[in-house]
C-alpha positions in Angstrom: 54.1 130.7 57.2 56.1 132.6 60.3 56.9 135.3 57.6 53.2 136.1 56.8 52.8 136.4 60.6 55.7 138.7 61.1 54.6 140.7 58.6 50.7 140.5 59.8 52.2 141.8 63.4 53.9 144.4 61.8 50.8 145.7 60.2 48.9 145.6 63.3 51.8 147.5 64.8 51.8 150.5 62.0 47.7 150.5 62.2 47.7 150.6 65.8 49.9 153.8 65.8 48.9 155.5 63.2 45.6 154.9 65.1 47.2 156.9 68.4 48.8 159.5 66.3 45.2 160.7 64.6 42.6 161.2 67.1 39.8 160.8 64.6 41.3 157.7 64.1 41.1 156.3 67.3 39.1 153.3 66.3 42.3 152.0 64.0 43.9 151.9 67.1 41.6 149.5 68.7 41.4 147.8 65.4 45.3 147.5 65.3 45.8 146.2 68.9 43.0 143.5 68.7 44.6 142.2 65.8 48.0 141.8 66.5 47.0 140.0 69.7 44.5 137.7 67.5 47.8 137.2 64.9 49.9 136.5 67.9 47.9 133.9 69.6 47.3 132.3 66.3 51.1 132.3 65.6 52.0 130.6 69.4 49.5 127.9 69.3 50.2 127.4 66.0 54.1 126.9 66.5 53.5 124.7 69.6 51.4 122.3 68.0 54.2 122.1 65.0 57.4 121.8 67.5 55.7 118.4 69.6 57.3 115.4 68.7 
């Protein structure tokens, strides 16, 4: 599971650049950042309800 999400951030990371890099692709950008944050809040919450006793 915390190698689909590291891999999901990563994604989000390349479509968030590319996004910058391309002006007419601005959108991707916006796209990219939502979505690593999204994959990122999914991933703590997820691992501190796992780690509890």
């Amino acid at each position: 599971m915390m190698y689909l999400l590291i891999v999901l951030l990563v994604l989000w990371v390349i479509l968030a650049i590319v996004g910058f890099a391309i002006k007419g692709l601005f959108w991707l950008a916006i796209v990219g950042i939502v979505l690593f944050l999204g994959t990122a809040a999914i991933g703590f919450v997820r691992r501190r309800t796992t780690t509890r006793p």
